[in-house]
C-alpha positions in Angstrom: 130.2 160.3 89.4 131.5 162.7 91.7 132.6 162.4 95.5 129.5 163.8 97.6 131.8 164.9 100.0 133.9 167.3 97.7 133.3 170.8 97.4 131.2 171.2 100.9 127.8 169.1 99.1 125.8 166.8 101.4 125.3 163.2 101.2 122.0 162.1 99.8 121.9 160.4 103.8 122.7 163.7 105.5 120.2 165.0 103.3 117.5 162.2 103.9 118.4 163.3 107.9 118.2 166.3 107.7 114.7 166.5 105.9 113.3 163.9 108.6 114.3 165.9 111.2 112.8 169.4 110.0 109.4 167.3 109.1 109.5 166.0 112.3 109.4 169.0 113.9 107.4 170.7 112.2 104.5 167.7 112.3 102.3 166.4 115.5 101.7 163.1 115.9 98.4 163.9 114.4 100.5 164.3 111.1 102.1 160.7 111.3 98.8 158.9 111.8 97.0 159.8 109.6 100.0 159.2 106.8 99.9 155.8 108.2 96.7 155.3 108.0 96.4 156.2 104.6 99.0 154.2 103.6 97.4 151.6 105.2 94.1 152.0 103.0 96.6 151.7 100.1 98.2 149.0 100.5 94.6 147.2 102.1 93.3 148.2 98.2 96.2 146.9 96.4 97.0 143.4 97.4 94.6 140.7 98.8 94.6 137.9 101.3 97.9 136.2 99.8 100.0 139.3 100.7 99.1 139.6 104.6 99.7 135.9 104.8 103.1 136.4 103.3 104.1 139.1 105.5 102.4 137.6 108.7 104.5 134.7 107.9 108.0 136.2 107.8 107.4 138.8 110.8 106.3 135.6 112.9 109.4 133.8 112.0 111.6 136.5 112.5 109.9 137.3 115.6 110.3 133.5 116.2 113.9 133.9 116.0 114.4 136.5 118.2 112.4 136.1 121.0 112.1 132.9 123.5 108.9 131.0 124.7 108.6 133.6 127.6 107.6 136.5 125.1 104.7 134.0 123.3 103.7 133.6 126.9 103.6 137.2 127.4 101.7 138.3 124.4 99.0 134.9 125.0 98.2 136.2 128.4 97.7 140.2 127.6 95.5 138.9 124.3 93.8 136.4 126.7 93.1 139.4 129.0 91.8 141.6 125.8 89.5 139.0 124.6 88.0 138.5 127.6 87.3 142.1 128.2 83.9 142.4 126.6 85.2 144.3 123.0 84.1 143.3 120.5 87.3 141.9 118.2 85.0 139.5 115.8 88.5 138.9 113.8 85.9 137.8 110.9 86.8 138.4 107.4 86.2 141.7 105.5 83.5 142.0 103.2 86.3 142.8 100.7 85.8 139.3 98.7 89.6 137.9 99.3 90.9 140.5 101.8 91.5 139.2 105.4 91.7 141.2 108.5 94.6 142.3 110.2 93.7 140.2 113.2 93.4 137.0 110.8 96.4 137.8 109.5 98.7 138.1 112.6 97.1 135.0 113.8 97.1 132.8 111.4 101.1 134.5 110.9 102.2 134.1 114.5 100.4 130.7 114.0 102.4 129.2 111.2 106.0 130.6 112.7 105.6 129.9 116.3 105.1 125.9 115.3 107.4 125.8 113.0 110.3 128.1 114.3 113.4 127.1 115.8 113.3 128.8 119.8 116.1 127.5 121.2 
């Protein structure tokens, strides 16, 4: 295969760049929610209960790693605040037979790697 950089031809990175950049200016904010959001719905559809507990897990630990007792303190206080703010965050399970909620799941995440990660 040839050298990218030969003959004046872009990278496939300067490319990938490049392309972000014009989409990001010619898109709102408006644009990148509701791609999230659908890609949310997606990925909600395809995997169940199993998958959100698997990810939970990992971002807790690696959040677990990274961070010291003070930010678990921070983040218990402001959801203390939240929950005792009069909304109404049931964090019950979806009607979606074995789908959990996003609030179960970064619970019951933040749960498993706070106790069992290594914050030294």
């Amino acid at each position: 295969m040839a050298d990218n950089n030969n003959n004046n031809k872009m990278s496939r990175e300067e490319a990938g760049r490049l392309g972000g950049e014009a989409t990001a200016n010619s898109h709102g904010q408006e644009f990148y929610e509701d791609i999230g959001e659908k890609g949310g719905e997606a990925t909600s559809q395809n995997h169940d209960k199993g998958f959100y507990e698997d990810i939970g897990q990992k971002g807790g630990q690696a959040t677990s790693q990274n961070q010291g007792s003070d930010f678990y303190e921070e983040i218990g206080s402001k959801g203390g605040e939240n929950s005792n703010s009069g909304g109404n965050n049931s964090g019950g399970n979806n009607s979606g037979g074995n789908k959990m909620s996003r609030e179960e799941a970064g619970r019951k995440g933040g749960k498993n790697s706070h106790s069992g990660g290594n914050n030294s």
